[in-house]
C-alpha positions as CSV (number, residue, x, y, z in Angstrom):
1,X,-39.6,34.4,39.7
2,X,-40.6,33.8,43.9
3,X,-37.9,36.4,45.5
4,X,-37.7,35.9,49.5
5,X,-39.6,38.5,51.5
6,X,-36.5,39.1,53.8
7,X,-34.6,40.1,50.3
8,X,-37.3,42.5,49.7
9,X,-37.7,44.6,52.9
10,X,-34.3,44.6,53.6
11,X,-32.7,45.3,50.2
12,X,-32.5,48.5,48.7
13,X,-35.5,48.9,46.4
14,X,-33.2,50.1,43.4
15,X,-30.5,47.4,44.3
16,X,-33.3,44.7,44.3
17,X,-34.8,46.2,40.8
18,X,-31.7,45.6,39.8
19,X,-31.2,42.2,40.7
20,X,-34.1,41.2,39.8
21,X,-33.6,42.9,36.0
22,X,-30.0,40.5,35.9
23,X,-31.5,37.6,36.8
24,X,-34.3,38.4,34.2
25,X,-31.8,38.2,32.0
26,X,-29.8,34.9,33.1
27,X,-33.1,33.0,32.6
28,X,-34.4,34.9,29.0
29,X,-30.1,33.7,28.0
30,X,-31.0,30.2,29.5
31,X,-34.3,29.7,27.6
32,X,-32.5,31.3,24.6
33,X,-30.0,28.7,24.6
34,X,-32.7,25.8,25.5
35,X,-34.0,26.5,22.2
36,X,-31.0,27.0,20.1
37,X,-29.9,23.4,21.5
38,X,-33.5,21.7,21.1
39,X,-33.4,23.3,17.2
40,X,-30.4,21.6,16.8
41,X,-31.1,18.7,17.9
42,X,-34.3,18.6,15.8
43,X,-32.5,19.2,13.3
44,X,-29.8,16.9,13.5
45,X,-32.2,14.0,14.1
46,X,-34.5,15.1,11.5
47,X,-30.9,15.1,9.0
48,X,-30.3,11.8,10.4
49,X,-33.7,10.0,9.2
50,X,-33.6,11.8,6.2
51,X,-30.3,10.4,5.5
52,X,-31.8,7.0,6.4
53,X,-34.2,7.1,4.5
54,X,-32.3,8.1,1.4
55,X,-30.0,5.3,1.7
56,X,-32.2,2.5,2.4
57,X,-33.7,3.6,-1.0
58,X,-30.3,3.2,-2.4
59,X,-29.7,0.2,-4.8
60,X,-26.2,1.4,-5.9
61,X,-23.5,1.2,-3.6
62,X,-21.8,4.1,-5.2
63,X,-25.3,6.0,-4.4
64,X,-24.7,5.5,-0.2
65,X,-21.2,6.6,-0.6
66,X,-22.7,9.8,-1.8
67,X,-25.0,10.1,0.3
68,X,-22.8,9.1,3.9
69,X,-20.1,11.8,2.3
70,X,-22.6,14.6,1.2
71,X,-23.8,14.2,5.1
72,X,-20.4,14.3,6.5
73,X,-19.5,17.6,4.0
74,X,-22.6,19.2,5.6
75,X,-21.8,18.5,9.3
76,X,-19.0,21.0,10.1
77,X,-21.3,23.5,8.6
78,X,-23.7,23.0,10.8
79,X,-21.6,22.9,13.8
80,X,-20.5,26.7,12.9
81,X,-23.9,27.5,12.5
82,X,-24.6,26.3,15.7
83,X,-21.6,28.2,17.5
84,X,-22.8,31.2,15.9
85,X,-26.4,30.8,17.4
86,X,-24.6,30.2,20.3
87,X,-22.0,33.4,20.2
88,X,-25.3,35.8,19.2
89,X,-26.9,34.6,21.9
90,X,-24.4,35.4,24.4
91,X,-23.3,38.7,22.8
92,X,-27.4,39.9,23.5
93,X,-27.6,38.7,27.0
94,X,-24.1,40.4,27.6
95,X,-25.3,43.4,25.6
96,X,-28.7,43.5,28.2
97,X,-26.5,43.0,31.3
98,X,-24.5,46.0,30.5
99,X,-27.7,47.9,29.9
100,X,-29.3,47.0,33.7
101,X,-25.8,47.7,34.5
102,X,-25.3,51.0,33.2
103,X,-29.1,51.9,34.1
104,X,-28.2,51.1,37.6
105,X,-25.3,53.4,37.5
106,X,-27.1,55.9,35.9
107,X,-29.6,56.3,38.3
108,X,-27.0,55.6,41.5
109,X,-25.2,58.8,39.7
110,X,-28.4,60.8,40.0
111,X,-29.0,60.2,43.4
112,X,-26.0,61.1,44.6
113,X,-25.7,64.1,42.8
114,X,-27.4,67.3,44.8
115,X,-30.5,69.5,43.6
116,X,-28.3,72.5,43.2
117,X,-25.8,70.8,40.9
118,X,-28.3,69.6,38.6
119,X,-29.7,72.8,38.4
120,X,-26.1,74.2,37.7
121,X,-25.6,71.6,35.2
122,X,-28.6,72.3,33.5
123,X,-28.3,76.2,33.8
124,X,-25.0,76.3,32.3
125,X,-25.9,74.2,29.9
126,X,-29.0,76.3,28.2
127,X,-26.4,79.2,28.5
């Protein structure tokens, strides 16, 4: 992704690594959902000419009646499984934001804290 040269020298290099990481994440959720959408709509149309197809093979009338309700049984179940593509999705880009997030605390957290803290932390610590 092209990123401004002004946003570069005059953000702060961790701030703009971080940034950068969320909108690495906004576009990986965006193409995620670009392909749940272009499955299902494969799908969908695929279902469709199969259905076609079955019925214009259909002498019975009784036979398309099956066949137009067996397709419309099988629609809500797709739609669910659609929304639950959709919710997973979501739930792993939010899961990822939280991580840059909580990386980007982490290491705000370190820098603030002084040398001879750490080393207090980490002396009464192996005590």
């Amino acid at each position: 992704m092209y990123y401004h040269p002004l946003l570069r020298n005059t953000l702060d290099s961790r701030f703009f690594d971080t940034c950068r990481a969320f909108a690495d994440v906004w576009l990986d959720a965006a193409a995620q959902q670009r392909e749940i959408q272009r499955n299902a709509i494969a799908a969908f149309c695929s279902a469709q000419a199969q259905n076609l197809h079955a019925m214009s093979e259909a002498e019975d009338p009784a036979a398309i009646v099956a066949h137009v309700l067996a397709s419309a049984v099988a629609e809500p179940l797709r739609a669910l499984t659609l929304a639950a593509h959709f919710a997973e999705a979501a739930a792993d880009s939010h899961r990822r934001a939280v991580a840059v997030l909580v990386s980007h605390m982490d290491g705000a957290k370190e820098r603030r804290m002084p040398r001879n803290a750490e080393r207090r932390r980490s002396a009464t610590a192996t005590r």
